[in-house]
C-alpha positions as a Markdown table, in Angstrom:
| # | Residue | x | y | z |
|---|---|---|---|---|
| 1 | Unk | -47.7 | -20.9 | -12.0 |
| 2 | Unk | -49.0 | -21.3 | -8.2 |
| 3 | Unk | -49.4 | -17.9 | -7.3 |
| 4 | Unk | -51.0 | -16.7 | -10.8 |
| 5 | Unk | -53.9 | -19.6 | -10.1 |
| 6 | Unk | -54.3 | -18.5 | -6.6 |
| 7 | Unk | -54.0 | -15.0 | -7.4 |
| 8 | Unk | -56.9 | -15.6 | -9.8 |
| 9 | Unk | -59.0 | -17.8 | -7.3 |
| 10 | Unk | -58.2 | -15.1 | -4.9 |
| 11 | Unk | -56.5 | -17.0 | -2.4 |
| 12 | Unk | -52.5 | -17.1 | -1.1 |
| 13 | Unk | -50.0 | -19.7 | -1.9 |
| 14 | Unk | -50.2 | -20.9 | 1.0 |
| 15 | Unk | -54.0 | -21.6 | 1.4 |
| 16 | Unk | -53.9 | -22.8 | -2.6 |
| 17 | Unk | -51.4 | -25.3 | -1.5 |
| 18 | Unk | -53.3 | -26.3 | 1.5 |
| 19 | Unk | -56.5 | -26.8 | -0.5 |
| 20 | Unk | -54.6 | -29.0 | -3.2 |
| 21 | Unk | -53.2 | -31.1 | -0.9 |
| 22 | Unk | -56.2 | -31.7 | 1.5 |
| 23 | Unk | -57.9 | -32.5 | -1.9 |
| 24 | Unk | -55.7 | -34.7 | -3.1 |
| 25 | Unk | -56.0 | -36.7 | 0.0 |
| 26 | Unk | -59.3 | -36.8 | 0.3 |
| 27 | Unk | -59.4 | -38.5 | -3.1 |
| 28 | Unk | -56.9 | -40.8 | -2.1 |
| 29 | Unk | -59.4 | -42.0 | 1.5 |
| 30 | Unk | -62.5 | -41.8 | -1.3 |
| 31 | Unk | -60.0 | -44.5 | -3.6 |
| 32 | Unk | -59.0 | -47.1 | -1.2 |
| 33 | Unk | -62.5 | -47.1 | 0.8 |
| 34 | Unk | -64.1 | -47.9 | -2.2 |
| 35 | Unk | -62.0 | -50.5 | -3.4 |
| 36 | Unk | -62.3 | -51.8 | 0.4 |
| 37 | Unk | -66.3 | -51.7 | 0.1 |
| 38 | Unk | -66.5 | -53.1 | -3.5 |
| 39 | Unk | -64.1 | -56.1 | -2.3 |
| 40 | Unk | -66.8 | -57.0 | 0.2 |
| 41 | Unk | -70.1 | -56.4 | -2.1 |
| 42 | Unk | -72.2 | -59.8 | -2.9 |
| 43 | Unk | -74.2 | -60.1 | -6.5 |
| 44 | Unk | -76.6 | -62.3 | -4.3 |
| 45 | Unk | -77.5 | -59.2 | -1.5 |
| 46 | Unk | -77.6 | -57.0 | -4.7 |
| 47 | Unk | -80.2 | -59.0 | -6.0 |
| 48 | Unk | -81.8 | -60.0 | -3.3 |
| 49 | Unk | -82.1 | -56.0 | -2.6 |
| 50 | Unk | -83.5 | -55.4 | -6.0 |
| 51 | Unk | -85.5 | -58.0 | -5.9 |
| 52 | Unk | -87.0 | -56.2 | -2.5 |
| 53 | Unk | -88.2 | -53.4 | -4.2 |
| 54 | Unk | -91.8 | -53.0 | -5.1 |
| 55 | Unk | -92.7 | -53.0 | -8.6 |
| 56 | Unk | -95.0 | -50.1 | -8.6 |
| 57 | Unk | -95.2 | -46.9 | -10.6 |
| 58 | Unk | -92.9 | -43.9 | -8.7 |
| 59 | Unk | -95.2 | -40.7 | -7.6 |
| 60 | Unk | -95.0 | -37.9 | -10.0 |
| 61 | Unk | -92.4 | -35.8 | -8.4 |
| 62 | Unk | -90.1 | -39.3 | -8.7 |
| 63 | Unk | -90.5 | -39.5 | -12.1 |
| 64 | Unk | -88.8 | -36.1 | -13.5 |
């Protein structure tokens, strides 16, 4: 099963295996820093952040 998707993606095993693999982790650092990040997020600073922002109309280009 491997080697016919990598054969299709045009790629070996061997880099197919690599790719999976270095994806996989990356999803797994992505998971566990945001879980980290959201454990130290505040409603208040949210918002306070929100209430920061200027309550004017966006330019043109914004607005598409």
């Amino acid at each position: 099963m491997v080697k016919t998707i990598a054969a299709e993606d045009q790629v070996s095993m061997n880099q197919f295996i690599a790719s999976a693999v270095a994806e996989k982790v990356a999803a797994l650092t992505a998971e566990t820093y945001l879980k980290e990040r959201a454990q130290r997020a505040s409603a208040d600073k949210f918002k306070a952040a929100l209430a920061a922002v200027s309550d004017s109309t966006p330019e043109d280009f914004d607005q598409r």
